[in-house]
C-alpha positions in Angstrom: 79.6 102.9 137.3 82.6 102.7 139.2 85.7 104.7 138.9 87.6 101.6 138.2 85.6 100.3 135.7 85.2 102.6 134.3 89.2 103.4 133.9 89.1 99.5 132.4 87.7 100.9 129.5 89.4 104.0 128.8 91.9 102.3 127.0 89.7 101.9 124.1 89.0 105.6 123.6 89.8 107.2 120.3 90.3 110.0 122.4 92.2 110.2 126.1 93.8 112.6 128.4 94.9 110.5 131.7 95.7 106.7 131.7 95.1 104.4 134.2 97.9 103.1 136.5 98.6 99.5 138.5 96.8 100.8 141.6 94.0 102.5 139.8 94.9 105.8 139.9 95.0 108.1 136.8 98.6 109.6 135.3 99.2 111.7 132.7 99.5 111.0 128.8 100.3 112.9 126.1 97.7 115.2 125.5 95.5 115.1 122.2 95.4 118.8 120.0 91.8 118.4 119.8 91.6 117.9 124.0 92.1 120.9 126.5 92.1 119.5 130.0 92.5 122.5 132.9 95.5 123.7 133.9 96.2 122.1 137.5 94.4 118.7 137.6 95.0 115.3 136.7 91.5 114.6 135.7 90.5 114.1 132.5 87.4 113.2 130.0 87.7 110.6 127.8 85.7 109.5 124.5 84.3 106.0 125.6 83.2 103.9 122.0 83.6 107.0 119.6 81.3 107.3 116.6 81.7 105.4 113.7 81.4 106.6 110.2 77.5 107.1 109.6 75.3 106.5 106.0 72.7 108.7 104.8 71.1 109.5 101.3 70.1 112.6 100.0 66.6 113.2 100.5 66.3 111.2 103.3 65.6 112.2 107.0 68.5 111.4 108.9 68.8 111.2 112.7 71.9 110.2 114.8 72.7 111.1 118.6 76.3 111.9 118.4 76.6 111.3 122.4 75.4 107.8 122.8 79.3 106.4 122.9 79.8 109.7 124.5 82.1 112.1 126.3 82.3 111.3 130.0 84.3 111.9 133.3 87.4 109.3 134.1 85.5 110.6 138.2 82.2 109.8 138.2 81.5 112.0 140.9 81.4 115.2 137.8 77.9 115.5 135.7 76.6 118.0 134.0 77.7 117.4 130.3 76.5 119.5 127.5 77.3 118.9 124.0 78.1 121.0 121.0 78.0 119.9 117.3 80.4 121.6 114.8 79.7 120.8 111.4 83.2 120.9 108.8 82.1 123.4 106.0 78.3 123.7 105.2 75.9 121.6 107.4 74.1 120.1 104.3 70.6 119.9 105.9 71.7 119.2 109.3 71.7 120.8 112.0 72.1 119.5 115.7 70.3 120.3 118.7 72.9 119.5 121.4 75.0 116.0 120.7 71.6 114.6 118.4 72.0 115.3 114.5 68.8 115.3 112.4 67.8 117.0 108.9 67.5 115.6 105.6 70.8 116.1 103.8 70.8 117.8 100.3 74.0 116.6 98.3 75.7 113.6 97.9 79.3 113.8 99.6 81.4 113.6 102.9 80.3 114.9 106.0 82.7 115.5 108.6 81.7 116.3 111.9 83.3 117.0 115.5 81.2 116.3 119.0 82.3 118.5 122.1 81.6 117.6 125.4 82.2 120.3 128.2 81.7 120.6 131.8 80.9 123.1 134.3 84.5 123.8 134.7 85.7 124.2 131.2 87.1 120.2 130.6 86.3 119.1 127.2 87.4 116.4 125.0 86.4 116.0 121.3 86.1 113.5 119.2 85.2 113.1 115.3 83.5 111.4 112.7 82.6 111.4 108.9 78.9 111.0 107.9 79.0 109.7 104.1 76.1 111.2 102.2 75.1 108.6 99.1 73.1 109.7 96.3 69.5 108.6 95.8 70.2 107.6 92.6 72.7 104.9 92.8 71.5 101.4 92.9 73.2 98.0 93.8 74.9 95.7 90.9 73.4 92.8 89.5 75.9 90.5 88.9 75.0 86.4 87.9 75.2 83.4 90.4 78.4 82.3 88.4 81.2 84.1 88.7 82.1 86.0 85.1 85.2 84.4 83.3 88.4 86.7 83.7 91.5 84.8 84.5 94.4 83.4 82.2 93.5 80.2 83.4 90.2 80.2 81.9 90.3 82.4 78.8 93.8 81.6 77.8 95.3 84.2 75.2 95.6 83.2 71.7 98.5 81.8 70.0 99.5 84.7 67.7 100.1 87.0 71.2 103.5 84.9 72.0 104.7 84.9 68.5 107.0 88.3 67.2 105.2 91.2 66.0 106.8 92.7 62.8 110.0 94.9 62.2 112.0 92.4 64.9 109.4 93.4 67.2 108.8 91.0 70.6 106.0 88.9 71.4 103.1 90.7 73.4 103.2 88.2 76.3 106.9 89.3 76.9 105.6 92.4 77.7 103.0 91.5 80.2 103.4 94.0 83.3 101.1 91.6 85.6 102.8 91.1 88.9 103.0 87.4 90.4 101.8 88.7 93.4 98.7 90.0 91.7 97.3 87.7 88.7 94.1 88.0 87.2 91.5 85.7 89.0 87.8 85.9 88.4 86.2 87.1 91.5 89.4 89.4 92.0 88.4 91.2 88.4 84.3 90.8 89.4 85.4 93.0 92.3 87.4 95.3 89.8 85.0 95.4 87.4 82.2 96.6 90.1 84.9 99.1 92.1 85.3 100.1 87.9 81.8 101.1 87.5 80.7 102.3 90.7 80.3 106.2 91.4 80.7 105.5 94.8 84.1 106.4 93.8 83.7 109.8 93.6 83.1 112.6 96.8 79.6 113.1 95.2 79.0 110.3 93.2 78.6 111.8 89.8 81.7 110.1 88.3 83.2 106.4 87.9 86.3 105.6 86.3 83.8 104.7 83.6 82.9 107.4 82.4 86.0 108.7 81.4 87.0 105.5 80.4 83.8 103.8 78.4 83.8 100.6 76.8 82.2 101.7 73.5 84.8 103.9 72.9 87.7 101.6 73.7 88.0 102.6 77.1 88.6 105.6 76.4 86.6 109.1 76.1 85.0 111.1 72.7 85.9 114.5 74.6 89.4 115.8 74.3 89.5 116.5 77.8 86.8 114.8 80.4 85.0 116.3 83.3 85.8 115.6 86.9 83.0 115.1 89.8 82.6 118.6 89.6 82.7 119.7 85.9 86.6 120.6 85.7 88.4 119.5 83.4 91.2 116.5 83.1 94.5 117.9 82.3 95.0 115.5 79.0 92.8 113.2 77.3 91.5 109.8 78.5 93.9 107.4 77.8 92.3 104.4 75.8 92.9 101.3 78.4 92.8 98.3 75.8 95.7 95.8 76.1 96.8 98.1 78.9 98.8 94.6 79.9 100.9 94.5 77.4 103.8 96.9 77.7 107.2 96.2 78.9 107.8 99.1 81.0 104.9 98.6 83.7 104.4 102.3 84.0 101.4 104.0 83.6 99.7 107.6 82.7 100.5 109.5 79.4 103.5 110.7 81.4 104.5 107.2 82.7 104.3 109.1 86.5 103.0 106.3 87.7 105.2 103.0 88.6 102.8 100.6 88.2 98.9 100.0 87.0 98.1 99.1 90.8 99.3 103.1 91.4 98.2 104.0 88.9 94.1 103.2 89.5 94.5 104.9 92.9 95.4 108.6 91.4 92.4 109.2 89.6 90.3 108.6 92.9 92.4 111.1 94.5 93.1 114.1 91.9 91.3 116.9 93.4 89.6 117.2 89.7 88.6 113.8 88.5 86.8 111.9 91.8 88.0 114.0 95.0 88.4 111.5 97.4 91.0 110.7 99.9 92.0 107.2 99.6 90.7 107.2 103.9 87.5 108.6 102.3 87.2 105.8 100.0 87.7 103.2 102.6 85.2 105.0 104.1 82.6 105.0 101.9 83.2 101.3 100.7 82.6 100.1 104.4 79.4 101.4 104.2 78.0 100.0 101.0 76.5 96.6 101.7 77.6 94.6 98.7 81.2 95.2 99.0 81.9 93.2 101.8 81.0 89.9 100.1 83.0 91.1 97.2 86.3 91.5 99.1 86.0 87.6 100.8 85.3 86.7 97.7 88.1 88.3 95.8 90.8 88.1 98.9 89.6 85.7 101.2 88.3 88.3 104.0 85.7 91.2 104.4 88.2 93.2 105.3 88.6 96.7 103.1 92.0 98.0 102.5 93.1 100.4 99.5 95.7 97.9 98.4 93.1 95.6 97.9 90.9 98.1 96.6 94.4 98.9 93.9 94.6 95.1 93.3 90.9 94.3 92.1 90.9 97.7 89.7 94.3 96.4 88.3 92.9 93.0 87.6 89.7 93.8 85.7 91.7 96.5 83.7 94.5 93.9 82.8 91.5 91.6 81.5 90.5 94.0 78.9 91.9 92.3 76.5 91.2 92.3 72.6 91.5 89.0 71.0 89.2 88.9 68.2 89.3 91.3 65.9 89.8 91.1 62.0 93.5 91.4 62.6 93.2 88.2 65.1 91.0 86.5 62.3 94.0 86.3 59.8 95.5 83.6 62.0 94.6 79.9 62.8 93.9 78.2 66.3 98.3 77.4 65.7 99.2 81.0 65.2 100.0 80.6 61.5 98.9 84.2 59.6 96.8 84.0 56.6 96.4 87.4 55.5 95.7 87.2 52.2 92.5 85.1 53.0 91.8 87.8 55.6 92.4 90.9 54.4 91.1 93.1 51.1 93.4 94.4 48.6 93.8 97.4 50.4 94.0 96.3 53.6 97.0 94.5 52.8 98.1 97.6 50.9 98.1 99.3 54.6 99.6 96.2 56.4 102.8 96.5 54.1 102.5 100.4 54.4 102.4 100.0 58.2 105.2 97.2 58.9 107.4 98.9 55.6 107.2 102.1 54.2 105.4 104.5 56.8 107.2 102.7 59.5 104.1 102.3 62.2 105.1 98.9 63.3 108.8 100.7 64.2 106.8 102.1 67.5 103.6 100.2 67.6 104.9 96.5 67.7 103.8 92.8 68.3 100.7 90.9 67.3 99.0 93.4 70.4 100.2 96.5 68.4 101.3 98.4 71.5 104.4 101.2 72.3 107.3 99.7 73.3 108.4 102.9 74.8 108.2 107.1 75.3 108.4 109.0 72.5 108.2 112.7 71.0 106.5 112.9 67.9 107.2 115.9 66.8 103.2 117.1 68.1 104.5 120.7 67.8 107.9 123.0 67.0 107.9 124.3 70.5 107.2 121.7 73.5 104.2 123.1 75.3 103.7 119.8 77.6 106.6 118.2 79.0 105.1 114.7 79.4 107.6 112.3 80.6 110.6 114.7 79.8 111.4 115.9 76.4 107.8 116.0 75.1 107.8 112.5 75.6 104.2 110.6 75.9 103.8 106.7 76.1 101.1 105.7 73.3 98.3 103.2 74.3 97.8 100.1 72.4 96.5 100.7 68.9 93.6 97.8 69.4 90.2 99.6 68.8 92.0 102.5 67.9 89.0 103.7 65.2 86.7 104.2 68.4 88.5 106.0 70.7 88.6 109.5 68.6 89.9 112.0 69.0 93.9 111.2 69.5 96.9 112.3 71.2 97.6 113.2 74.7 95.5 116.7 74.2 93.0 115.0 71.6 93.8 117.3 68.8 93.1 114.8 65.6 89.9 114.2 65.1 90.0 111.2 63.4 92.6 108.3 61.7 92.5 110.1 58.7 94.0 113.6 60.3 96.6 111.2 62.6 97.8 109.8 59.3 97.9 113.1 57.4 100.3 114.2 60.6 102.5 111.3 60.2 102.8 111.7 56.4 103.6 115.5 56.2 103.3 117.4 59.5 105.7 116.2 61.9 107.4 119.4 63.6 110.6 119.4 64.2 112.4 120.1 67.6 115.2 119.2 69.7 113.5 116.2 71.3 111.8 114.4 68.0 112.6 111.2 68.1 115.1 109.8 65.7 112.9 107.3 64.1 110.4 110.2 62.4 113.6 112.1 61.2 114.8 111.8 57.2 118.0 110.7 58.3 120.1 110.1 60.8 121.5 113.0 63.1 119.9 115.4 65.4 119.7 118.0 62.7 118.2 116.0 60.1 115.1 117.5 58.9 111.6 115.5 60.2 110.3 113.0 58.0 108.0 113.6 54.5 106.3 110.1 53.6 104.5 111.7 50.5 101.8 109.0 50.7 99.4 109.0 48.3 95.8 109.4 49.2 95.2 105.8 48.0 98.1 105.1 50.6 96.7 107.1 53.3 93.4 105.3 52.9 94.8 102.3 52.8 97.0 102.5 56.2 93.3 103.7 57.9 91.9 100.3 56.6 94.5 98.5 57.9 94.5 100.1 60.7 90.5 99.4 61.2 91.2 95.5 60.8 92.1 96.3 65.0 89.0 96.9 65.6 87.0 94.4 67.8 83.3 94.7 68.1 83.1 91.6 70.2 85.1 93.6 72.9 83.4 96.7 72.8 80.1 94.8 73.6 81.5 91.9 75.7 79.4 92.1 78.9 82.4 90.4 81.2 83.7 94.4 80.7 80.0 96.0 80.8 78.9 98.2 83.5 77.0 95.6 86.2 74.7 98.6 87.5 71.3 98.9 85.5 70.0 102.2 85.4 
């Protein structure tokens, strides 16, 4: 190879000290940390067609020779190259006999690995690459010739959600957070709903946001506090993601930290708890599983992988989880016109007028959709021992399904409805940030509020409050995992 030539191609080094000039000679560039060129010369080595992210699986005997882009002279006239492998953290079942990589790796994760290529007289340049251990236990997803139905177009929301919830609450469509740059569209939520289930997502592929988040149980977790990728545990409990949609606000987390449910479904992938991944990492490992490709052109109109696009799809199939057919939805016609007292048992409707009057429920959990219409304190405990979104403050997730996603709270202290309405009855705490609505009168120093249900009350509101529950949802294989193991 020529000099000159091989100068053509330089510029396509992920790695260069030296560039080439008009006439062909070589000047000096700014000089990459991971390069030491010598002292008094202008030559330099440069990483011709650097190695691309590599797949392996557990188990497996993997071979790779780091050195075929590799490491060469911009003047041919120096040979001699040897090669050393450095392996970031434990080698995993590798090891490397000059620039060629061969074991059989151990444990599902991220391999990060740096090539050096040295010559006689000490010039060196380095370049580096990530080798993406899968697990041998994952499989592809099955998923049918016809795209599944997801988008408003297509399963159009029922009447009663536009219509005024009780206590002069709003409708639940006004509260839609769904961007216009980002509606729900079915191979955009197919895409979501894979990316949901897929523990791909995590550095070792134990965890998917799945399984903190399960359909049987609303969405949501039976653990007060879930485990992480590996084995810590979450900070609060699993927020149940029913008619996540629905809330005026747009923000997202217990805490409302996050802007947005497209930021939102990014954080998770990143805590160094829950799934452990950089979102670089993630693009990463996505590029490297054959069947997301297809997905993404399907979804966006390209193969092309980005984390925004990766945020979109998540956001889409977690705005579709919507619950449109419980007993509650039952009491009204194809028009929207309630019929409750066809609907509902004696004591259900006890509850329902315990819940919009008397106990005041409907005061925080509003329209047909039964979500929060803000932050609030609730007077948990005396002394504030988790700040939340300031002042003890925690947003509430939509009260749809709410009798399978025990236990409740931020910290999942009640076990159970029964316990949640025994709090609200007699055990709200007062202190300086309760909200006013749970206080017996107005004021800051107004004591909190004593319902003095009965227990014929109490069970009552719990019936009512089961009449949310939707069985069709919590089976509905549009929101089903689409990996059979």
């Amino acid at each position: 190879m020529s000099g000159r030539r091989l100068l053509r191609a330089a510029p396509f080094a992920a790695l260069l000290l030296g560039c080439a000039g008009g006439d062909g000679t070589v000047t000096s560039a700014p000089m990459s940390p991971a390069v030491n060129p010598p002292a008094a010369s202008t030559e330099a080595i440069a990483v011709l067609s650097p190695s691309a992210p590599q797949a392996a699986m557990v188990g497996v005997p993997f071979r790779y020779d780091a050195t075929r882009g590799g490491a060469v002279f911009s003047d041919p006239r120096h040979t001699g190259l040897t090669y050393t492998v450095t392996f970031n953290g434990s080698a995993n079942g590798l090891r490397a006999d000059g620039g060629e990589i061969t074991g059989t790796p151990l444990t599902a994760g991220m391999q990060h690995v740096a090539v050096t290529a040295r010559d006689a007289t000490g010039r060196m340049a380095t370049q580096q690459f990530t080798i993406v251990v899968f697990g041998s236990d994952l499989v592809a997803p099955t998923l049918p010739v016809s795209a599944l139905v997801y988008s408003d177009a297509r399963v159009a929301l029922p009447r009663h959600f536009s219509q005024n919830g009780a206590g002069g609450a709003g409708s639940a469509i006004a509260a839609d957070n769904t961007p216009a740059t980002n509606a729900i569209t079915d191979a955009g939520a197919t895409l979501g709903r894979v990316l949901f289930y897929d523990r791909r997502l995590s550095r070792n592929d134990r965890i998917a946001c799945a399984s903190c988040h399960q359909q049987q149980f609303a969405f949501s977790d039976t653990a007060r506090l879930s485990r992480g990728f590996a084995g810590g545990l979450t900070g609060r409990h699993s927020m149940g993601l029913t008619n996540a949609r629905f809330y005026t606000g747009g923000r997202f987390f217990w805490d409302e930290r996050a802007a947005s449910l497209e930021a939102q479904v990014l954080q998770p992938i990143q805590d160094a708890t829950e799934m452990g991944l950089t979102l670089d990492e993630l693009q990463t490992k996505l590029s490297l599983t054959a069947y997301y490709p297809a997905l993404f052109a399907a979804a966006f109109g390209s193969r092309e992988i980005t984390n925004d696009r990766v945020a979109r799809a998540l956001a889409q199939f977690v705005r579709s989880l919507v619950s449109t057919d419980a007993k509650f939805d039952r009491a009204f016609g194809p028009n929207g016109v309630p019929n409750v007292a066809a609907t509902f048992t004696a004591q259900e409707l006890l509850g329902q007028q315990l819940y919009t009057g008397r106990a005041g429920c409907a005061r925080c959990h509003g329209t047909t959709a039964h979500i929060s219409d803000a932050v609030h304190n609730t007077g948990l405990d005396a002394t504030i021992t988790d700040a939340g979104a300031g002042n003890g403050r925690f947003k509430a997730p939509s009260l749809r399904n709410v009798e399978a996603r025990a236990p409740y709270m931020h910290d999942g202290r009640f076990r159970s409805l029964e316990q949640v309405v025994d709090f609200y009855d007699r055990g709200v705490q007062n202190n300086p940030g309760l909200d006013p609505r749970l206080r017996a009168g107005r004021g800051p120093n107004a004591p909190p509020q004593r319902l003095n249900l009965s227990r014929d009350e109490r069970d009552a509101l719990v019936a009512f409050l089961k009449t949310f529950t939707d069985r069709s949802f919590l089976n509905d294989p549009r929101f089903a995992s689409p990996f059979a193991r």
